[in-house]
ROVOLO-35682 format. One record per residue (C-alpha): x, y, z. Coordinates in steps of 0.02 Angstrom, whole numbers, padded with zeros to 5 digits, always signed. Layout:
BEGIN
XYZ
...
This chain:
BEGIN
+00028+01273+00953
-00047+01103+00993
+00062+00987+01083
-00005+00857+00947
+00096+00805+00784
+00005+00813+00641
+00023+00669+00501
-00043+00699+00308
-00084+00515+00262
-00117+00507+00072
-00259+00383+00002
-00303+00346+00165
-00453+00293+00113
-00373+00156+00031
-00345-00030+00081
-00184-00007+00149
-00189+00179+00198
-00325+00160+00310
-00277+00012+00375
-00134+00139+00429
-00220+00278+00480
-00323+00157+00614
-00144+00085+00661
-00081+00264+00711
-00223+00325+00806
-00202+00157+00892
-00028+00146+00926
+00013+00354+00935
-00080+00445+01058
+00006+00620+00997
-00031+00613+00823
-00169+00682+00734
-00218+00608+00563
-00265+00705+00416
-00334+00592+00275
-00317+00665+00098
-00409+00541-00030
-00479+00566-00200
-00611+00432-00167
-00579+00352-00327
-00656+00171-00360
-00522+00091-00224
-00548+00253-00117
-00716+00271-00005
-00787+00336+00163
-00863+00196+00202
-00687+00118+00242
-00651+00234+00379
-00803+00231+00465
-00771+00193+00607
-00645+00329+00630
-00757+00455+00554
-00796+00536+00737
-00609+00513+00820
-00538+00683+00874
-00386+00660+00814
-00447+00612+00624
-00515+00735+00495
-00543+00697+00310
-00522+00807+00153
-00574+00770-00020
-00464+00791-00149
-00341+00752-00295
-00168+00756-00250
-00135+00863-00413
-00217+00996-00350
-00079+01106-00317
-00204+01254-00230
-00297+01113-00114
-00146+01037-00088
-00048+01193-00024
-00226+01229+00082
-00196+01082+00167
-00028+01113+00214
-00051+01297+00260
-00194+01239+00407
-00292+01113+00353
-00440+01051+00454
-00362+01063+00628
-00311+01266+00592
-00129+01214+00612
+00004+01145+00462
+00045+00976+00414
+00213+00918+00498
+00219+00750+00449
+00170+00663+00244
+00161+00481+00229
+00131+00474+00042
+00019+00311-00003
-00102+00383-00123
-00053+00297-00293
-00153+00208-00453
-00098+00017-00397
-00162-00118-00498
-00050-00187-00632
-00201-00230-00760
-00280-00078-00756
-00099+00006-00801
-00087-00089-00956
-00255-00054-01007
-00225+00143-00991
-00073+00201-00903
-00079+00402-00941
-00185+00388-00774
-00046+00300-00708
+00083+00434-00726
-00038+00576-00691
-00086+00517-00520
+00087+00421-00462
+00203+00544-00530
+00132+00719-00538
+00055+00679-00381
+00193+00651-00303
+00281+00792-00359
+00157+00914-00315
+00139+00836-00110
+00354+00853-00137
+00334+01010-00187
+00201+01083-00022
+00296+00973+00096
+00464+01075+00026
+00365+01223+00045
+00301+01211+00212
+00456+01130+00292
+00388+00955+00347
+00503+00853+00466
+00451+00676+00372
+00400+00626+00198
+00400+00441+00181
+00351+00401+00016
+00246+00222+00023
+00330+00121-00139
+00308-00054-00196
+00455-00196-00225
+00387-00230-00412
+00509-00095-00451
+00646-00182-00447
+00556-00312-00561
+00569-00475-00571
+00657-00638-00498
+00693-00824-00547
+00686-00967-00440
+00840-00952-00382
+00898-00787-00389
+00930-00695-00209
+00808-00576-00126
+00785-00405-00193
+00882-00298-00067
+00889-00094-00043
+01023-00110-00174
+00940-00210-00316
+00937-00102-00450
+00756-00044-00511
+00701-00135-00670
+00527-00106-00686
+00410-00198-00801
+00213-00128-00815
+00159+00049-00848
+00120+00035-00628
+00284-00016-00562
+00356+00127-00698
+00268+00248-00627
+00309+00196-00454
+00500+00198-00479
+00487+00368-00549
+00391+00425-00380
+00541+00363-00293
+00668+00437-00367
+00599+00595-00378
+00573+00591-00199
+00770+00532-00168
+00805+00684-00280
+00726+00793-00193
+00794+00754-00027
+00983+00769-00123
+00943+00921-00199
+00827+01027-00064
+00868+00914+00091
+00685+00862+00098
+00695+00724+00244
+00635+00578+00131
+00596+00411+00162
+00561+00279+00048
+00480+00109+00103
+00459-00044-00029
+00347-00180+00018
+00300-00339-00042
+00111-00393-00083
-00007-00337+00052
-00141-00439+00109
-00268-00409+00255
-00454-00330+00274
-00529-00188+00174
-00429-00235+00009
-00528-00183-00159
-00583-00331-00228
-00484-00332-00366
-00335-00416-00293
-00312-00586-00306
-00349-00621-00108
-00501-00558-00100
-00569-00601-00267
-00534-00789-00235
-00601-00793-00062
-00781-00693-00151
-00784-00824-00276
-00747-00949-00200
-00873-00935-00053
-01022-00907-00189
-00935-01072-00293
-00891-00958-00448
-00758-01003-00555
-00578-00917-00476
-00483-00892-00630
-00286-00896-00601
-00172-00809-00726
-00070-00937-00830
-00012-01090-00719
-00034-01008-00569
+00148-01036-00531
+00198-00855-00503
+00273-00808-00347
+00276-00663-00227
+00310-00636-00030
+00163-00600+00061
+00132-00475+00219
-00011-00456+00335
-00086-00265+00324
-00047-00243+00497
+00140-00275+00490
+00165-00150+00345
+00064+00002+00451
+00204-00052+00598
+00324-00056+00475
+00287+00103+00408
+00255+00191+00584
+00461+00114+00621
+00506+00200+00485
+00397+00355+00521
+00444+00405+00696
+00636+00329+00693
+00725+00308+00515
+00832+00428+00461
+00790+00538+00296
+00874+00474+00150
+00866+00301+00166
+00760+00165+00047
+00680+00026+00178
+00632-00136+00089
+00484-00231+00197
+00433-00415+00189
+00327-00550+00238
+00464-00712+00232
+00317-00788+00164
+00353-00839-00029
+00207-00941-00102
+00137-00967-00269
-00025-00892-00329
-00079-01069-00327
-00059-01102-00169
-00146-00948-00102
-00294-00998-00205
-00282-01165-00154
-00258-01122+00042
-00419-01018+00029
-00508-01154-00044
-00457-01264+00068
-00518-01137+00232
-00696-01120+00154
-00708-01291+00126
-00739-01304-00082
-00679-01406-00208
-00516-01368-00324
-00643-01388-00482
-00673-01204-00441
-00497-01149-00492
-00501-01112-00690
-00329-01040-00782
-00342-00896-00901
-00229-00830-01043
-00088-00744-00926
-00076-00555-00922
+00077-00473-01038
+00222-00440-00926
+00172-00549-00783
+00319-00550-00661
+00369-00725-00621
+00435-00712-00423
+00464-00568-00301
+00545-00573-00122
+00619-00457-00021
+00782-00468+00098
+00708-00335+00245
+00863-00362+00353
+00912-00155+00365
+00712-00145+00435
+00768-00272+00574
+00955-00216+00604
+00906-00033+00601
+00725-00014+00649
+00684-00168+00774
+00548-00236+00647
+00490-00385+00582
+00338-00474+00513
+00229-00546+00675
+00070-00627+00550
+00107-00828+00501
+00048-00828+00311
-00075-00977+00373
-00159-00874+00515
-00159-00713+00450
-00240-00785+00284
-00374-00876+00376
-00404-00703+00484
-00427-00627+00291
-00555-00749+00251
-00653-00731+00398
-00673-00545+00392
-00723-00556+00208
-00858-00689+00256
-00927-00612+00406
-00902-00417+00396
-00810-00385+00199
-00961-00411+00099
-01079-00298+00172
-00909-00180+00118
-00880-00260-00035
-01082-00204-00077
-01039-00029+00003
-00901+00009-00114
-00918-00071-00262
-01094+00037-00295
């Protein structure tokens, strides 16, 4: 048996999941990293090229409803040896396309999840942190408290529905077959390789080639952002020392308006505010979202590094000098 612990990594090919999967081969020297990714339209190989070659990464193709692939994976998988290790990110994630067609939705983010629950029961992993999101617990007013691990889940788009469900069924089946689950919850995610879909890097594309950026109703929506690279650390915390069971929310301190993100990046690439144009608002649109991550500092040593301000102006940069030749890559 190799020495080496071997970690399943779900959508990996992803924005945030591979953002992750280059954090652990970074910051892990005795993991391997087995990458299973559907390559759907946010999904592609060209976002972890340039861990295509490492020795400790291997990629598989595939649906995580395929029960038979799935259960292949688990059994040896590319490295002849079982999975000990699932950190469950693989998920259908954009709010407009759920409203559009959410059967999608709950195929991917809910069967899905049961059938990775299901192997990693099967196989007897040691971790299966499930990767969730905070818009489950809905929504917030101005000045309503923090959503803590205790907020109770309200969710209000086909997405965050589907997302709850995933949780709970993974809570359940750590209660009922002592599966050692973890669930994280994080706030919005910002950083490189993000589909550009999302409002970051759609405003900073626009906005560079003087388009119109068009901002959902008055633009006065808020949510708590967090750098890419302080969720992966987040996530590997929770990974290598939280104990199963427990629901981990994960924040940026960094509430700001949609606004003023747009504004901020118009203000880095140097246009005019003539650019910003607001559109009919989108049905359900959930006014604020922030997240009280004080058990992720009390129990796990972790907290957000990335000032919104640097880390936003890091974003832009890449996009402008490196994310369009990627933007071209996967959006053909």
């Amino acid at each position: 048996m190799s020495p080496l612990t071997t970690t399943l990594v779900t959508g990996g090919a992803g924005f945030i999941g591979s953002n992750f999967v280059r954090h652990l081969l970074k910051h892990d020297p005795l993991r391997r990293v087995v990458v299973l990714d559907a390559l759907t339209y946010a999904g592609n190989r060209v976002t972890l090229a340039d861990v295509a070659d490492h020795p400790r990464f291997a990629f598989v193709h595939g649906d995580i409803t395929d029960g038979p692939l799935v259960d292949g994976v688990f059994v040896a998988g590319p490295f002849g040896e079982g999975i000990d290790e699932v950190v469950h990110f693989a998920a259908e994630s954009h709010v407009d396309r759920s409203i559009d067609g959410p059967a999608v939705f709950i195929h991917t983010n809910v069967i899905g999840t049961q059938v990775l629950l299901d192997a990693a029961k099967k196989h007897g992993v040691r971790r299966f942190v499930q990767i969730g999101t905070d818009e489950v617990y809905g929504h917030l007013g101005n000045d309503d408290p923090p959503f803590t691990e205790r907020t109770p889940v309200d969710p209000r788009s086909p997405y965050s529905a589907s997302k709850t469900a995933a949780d709970q069924l993974a809570l359940a089946y750590h209660r009922t077959y002592k599966l050692p689950v973890v669930v994280t919850r994080c706030s919005n995610n910002y950083g490189p390789y993000q589909f550009p879909e999302k409002l970051i890097p759609v405003m900073i594309l626009k906005a560079y080639t003087n388009q119109p950026m068009p901002v959902y109703g008055n633009g006065l929506n808020i949510r708590d952002w967090i750098h890419v690279e302080d969720h992966c650390a987040a996530v590997l915390a929770v990974l290598q020392r939280a104990p199963a069971g427990r629901v981990y929310n994960i924040g940026g301190n960094s509430e700001r308006t949609n606004l003023w993100i747009v504004k901020r990046i118009l203000e880095i690439l140097g246009k005019p505010a003539s650019l910003i144009t607001f559109v009919q608002d989108r049905p359900g649109h959930d006014w604020r979202y922030a997240i009280d991550a004080t058990r992720m500092k009390d129990e796990l040593d972790w907290e957000p590094t990335r000032r919104l301000d640097d880390g936003l102006a890091e974003t832009v940069e890449w996009y402008i000098d490196h994310g369009r030749a990627w933007v071209d890559a996967v959006s053909s």
